[in-house]
N, C-alpha and C positions, 0 to 999 in steps of 0.2 A: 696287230700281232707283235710278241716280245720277239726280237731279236737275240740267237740264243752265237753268244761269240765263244772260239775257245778261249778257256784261260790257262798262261802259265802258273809255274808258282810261284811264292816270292820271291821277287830280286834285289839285292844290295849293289847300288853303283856310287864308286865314289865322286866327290865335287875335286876331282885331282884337279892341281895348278900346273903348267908344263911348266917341264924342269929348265928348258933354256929361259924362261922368265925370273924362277927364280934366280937363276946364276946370273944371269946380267945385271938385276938387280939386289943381285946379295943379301937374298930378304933371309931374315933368320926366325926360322921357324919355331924356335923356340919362346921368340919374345911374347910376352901379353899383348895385347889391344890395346891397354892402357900407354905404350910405349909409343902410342901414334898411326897401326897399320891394323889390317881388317880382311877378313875373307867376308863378303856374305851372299849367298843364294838369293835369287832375284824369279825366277819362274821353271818349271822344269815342264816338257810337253813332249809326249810319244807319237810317233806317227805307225799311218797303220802298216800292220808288220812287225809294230814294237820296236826298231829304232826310234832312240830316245834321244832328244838334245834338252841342255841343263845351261842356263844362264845365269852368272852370279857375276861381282866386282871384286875385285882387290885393289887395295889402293896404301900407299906409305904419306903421310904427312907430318915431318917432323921438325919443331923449333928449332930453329939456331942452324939452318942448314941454306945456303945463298938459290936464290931465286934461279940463278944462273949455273947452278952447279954440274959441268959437263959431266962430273964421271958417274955411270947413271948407278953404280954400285952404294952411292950417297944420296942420288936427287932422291927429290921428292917424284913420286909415282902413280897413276892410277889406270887400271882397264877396265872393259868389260870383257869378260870371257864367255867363249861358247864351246861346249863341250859334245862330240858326238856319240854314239853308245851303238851298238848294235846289239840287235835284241836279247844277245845272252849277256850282255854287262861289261863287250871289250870298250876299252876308250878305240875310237877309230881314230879321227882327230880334232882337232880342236879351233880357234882361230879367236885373235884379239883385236879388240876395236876401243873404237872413240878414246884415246889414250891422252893426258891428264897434265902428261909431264915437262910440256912446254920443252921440246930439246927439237919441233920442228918434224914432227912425226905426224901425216895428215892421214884423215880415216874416209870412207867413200859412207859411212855408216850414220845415217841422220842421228844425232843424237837427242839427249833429253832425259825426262824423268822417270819413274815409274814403268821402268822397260816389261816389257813381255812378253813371249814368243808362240807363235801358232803355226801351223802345218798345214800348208792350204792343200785343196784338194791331189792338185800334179804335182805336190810334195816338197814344192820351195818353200824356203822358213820366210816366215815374214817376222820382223821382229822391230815390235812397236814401242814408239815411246812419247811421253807428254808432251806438246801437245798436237797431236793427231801427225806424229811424222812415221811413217813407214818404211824400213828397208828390205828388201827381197833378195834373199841370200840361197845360192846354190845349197844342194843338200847335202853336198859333201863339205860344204864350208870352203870351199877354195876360192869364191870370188862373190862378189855383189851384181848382181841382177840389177837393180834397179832402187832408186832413190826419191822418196815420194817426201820430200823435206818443208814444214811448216814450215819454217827459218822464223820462229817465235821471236821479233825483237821490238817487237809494237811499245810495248812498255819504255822502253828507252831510247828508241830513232827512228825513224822513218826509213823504209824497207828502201834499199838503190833497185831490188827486183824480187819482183813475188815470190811464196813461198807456193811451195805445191805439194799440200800435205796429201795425207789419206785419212787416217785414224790409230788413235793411242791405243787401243788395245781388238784383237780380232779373235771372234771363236768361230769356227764352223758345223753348221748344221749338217745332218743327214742327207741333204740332195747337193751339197754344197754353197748352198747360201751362207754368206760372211752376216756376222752378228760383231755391231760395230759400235764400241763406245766413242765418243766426240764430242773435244772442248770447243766452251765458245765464250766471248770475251762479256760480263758484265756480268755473269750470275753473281747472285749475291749484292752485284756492287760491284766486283772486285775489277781492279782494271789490268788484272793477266787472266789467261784463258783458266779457265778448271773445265772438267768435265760435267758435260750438262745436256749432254743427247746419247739418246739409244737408237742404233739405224740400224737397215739390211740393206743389202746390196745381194743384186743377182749373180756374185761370182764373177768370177774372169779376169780375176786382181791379176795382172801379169808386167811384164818388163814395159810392155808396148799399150796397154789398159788399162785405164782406172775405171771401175763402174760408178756410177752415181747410189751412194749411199738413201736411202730414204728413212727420215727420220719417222718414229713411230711411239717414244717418248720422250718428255723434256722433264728436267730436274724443277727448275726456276721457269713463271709463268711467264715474268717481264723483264729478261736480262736488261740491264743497262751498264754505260752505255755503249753503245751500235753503231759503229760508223758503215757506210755505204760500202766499202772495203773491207769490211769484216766478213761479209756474204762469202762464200765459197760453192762455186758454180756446180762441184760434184755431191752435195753436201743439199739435200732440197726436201722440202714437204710438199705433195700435191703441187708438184711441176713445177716448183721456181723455189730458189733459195732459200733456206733458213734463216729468220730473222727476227727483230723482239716482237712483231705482231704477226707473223706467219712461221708457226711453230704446233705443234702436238698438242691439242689443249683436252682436257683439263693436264695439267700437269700434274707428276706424279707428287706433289708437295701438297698442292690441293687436294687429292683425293685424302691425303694420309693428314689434313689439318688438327683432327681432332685428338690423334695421336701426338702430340707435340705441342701441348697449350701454352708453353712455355716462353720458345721460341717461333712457332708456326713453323719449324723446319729453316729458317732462316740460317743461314751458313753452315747447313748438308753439303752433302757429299755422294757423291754417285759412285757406287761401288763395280766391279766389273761384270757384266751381266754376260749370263753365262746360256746355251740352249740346253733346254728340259727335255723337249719336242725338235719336230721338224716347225711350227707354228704355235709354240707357245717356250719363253724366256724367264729364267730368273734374274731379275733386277736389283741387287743391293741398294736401300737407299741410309744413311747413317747418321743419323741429329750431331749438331757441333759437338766439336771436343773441347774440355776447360784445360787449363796448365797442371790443376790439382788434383786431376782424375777425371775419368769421365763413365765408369761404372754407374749402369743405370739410365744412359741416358739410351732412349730410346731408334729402334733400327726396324726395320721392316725388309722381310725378301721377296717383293712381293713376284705375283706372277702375270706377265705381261702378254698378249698373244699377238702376232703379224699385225696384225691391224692398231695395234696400239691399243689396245683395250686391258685395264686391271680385272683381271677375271680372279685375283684370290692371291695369298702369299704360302709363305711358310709355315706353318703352325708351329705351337707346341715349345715354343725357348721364352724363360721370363728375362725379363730386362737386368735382371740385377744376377739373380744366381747362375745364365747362361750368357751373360754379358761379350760379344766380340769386342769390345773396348781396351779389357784388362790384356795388356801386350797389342792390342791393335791387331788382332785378328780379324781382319776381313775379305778375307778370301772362299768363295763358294766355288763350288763341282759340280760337275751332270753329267751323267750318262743319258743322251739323248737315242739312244737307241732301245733303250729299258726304260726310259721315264724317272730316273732315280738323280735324286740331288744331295750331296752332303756342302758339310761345314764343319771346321776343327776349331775348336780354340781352346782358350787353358784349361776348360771345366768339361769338354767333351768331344768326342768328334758325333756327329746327329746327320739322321739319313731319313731323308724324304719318297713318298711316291710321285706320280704325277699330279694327284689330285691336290700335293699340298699337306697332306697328312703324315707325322712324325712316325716310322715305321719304329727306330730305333735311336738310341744315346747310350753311347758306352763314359761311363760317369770318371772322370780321371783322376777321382780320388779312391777307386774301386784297384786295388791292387795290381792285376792283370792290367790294368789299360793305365796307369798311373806313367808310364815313358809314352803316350801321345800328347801330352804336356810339352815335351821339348820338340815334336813335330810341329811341320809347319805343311800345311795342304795346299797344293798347286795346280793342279787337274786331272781330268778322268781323261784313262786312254783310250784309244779306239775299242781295247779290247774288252774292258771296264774296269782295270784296275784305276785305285786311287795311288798318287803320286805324293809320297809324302818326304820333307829334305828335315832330318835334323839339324837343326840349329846350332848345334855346338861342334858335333862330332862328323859333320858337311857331308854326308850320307845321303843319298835318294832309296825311299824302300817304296818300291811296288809290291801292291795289297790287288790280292786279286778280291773284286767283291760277289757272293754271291748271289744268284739273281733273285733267292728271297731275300729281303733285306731282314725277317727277324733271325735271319741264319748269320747276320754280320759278327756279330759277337763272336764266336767261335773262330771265324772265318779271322781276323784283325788281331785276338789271341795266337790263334797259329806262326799270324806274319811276325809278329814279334818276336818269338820263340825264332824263327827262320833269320831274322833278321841279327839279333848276337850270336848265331853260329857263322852267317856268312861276316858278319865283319869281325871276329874273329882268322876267318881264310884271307878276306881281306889284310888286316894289316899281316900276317906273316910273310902276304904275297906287297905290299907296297911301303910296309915299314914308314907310318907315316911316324910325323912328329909334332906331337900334341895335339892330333886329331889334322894334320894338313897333310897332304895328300899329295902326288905329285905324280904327271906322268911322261913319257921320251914320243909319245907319237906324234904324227908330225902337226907340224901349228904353222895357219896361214894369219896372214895381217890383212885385215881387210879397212 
């Protein structure tokens, strides 16, 4: 049975920077990017209720300025920001971590690459980053919970004390099962971790519990190489750790060989798999990239269910003229209470049913939908809107989706329309400057 949720209507929130950041650091909002410094959007994730938290960086790195430079109005700079929202679009507050600037500032916050944020069932943020570190942060942002840190240094020294990760990226299903991407060291070859497992875990992620992950697909059939200390005791298939001969098989490379004659899939990439279902997942899997483009090269969403079984993908996108390559769009969504999946990227945003089937493509060279080009898609919220962060102009528009998906078109017209009138009330109410944003409530340091 479809779960029928209320939906608001569209919201504009901005990626404000707090303003005691910018004044300690003297950042002049007026400069270009070119000048060395950068705002960018990294994940945005609603919880149910519609409080929304927004994860981005800023960072200053500028020549000819000393390593050591105390007055922080000059160093060099970098955070990660977290932003909170409550459902009508107030910033509540905010709080900055893993900071950059060598002046002796230490953070409780696992860090790493590829951050991104989920909303576990009892509402703690969990917010993950590569490879498989975990931090579990109160909902108001005022303190860290709890620290589940890879301490990734295998590639350059031998560890003085274990790492005790979780996983790099967390979605949550409908009963609350956690859907869990997780690196492991040799796919490909390569001798740092990439992502190269898809697992579930029964829930219960807390300060005081980790649950045991159960892997259900693998990227790479025969990572190498595997040292005995690579195993990770939470992290297991069919009752004993994951390892290069006790793993998922077939893996998803082999199913998908004949799609990639090329390279056989050989140095993919595992994209973030997202839930469809309560027992069936979308899994990104994406063929290498070259330096001189990589348009065309082939990608598959396929659809994976509990058991680890390929029961079907995405349909309906060709490789060249709906390409996620051009700009490195690869990010998927799902409303797993509806069965609905999209995807955005420069030529479209594209919305799935359950079974896999292309409901709808709003083409972005089509007038009306030609500004989802400078969107960038994040995820779907409890309630079913899609979450979408302009690029340029650090904006978050929630898009309420309709439960027919051929009703979308209309529905994403509207938002848009909705969307230059609130940011319009937006800047007269925050007077940004050159699209930065800026706000006074309160900001913790985690």
């Amino acid at each position: 049975m479809i779960r029928t949720l209320p939906q608001a209507p569209p919201r504009t929130l901005p990626l404000a920077l707090p303003r005691t950041l910018v004044d300690t650091h003297r950042i002049d909002l007026t400069a270009p990017y070119s000048t060395g410094w950068s705002v960018k959007a990294q994940d945005v994730v609603a919880a149910p209720g519609g409080d929304v938290y927004a994860l981005y960086g800023v960072h200053r790195h500028t020549h000819g300025v000393a390593e050591d430079e105390p007055d922080p109005a000059k160093a060099d700079f970098g955070y990660r920001i977290i932003t909170w929202y409550s459902a009508d679009g107030e910033v509540l507050a905010g709080a900055l971590c893993c900071p950059s600037s060598g002046d002796g500032e230490t953070t409780a916050v696992a860090g790493g690459s590829d951050m991104t944020l989920c909303v576990l069932p009892d509402g703690t943020l969990a917010l993950g980053a590569h490879p498989d570190s975990t931090t579990l942060i109160a909902p108001d942002l005022s303190r860290v919970l709890a620290t589940y840190d890879a301490k990734d240094e295998r590639p350059f020294e031998e560890l003085t004390s274990p790492g005790d990760g979780f996983a790099g990226s967390i979605a949550v299903t409908p009963s609350g099962r956690l859907l869990c991407a997780n690196a492991e060291y040799g796919v490909w070859n390569y001798g740092n971790p990439l992502a190269g497992l898809v697992g579930l875990a029964a829930g219960g992620l807390s300060p005081t519990t980790k649950p045991v992950i159960e892997a259900i697909a693998a990227l790479d059939p025969s990572p190498t190489p595997y040292r005995a200390d690579d195993r990770r005791a939470h992290l297991q298939y069919r009752g004993a750790p994951v390892g290069p001969r006790h793993r998922p098989e077939p893996a998803l490379t082999e199913l998908l060989a004949d799609e990639d004659r090329l390279s056989h899939w050989h140095d993919s990439r595992l994209g973030r798999p997202v839930p469809l279902a309560e027992d069936l997942f979308v899994v990104p899997v994406y063929a290498g990239t070259f330096r001189g483009g990589s348009r065309g090269q082939p990608f598959v969403f396929a659809l994976v269910d509990d058991r680890g079984t390929m029961t079907g993908r995405l349909h309906g996108l060709h490789p060249w003229h709906d390409s996620p390559f051009t700009g490195f769009c690869f990010n998927l969504a799902a409303d797993p209470h509806r069965g609905h999946a999209f995807h955005l990227n420069r030529y479209g945003l594209y919305a799935w049913n359950k079974a896999g089937v292309l409901r709808a493509k709003l083409d972005t060279t089509v007038k009306e939908f030609k500004p989802l080009a400078h969107f960038t898609l994040t995820t779907c919220s409890p309630e079913g809107e899609l979450l979408l962060v302009h690029r340029k102009q650090h904006l978050v528009l929630r898009v309420p989706v309709p439960e027919d998906l051929g009703a979308l078109a209309p529905a994403v017209e509207a938002a848009l329309r909705a969307y230059t009138r609130q940011r319009t009330a937006l800047k007269k109410r925050y007077a940004p400057v050159n699209w930065h944003w800026t706000h006074t409530a309160p900001v913790h340091r985690l």
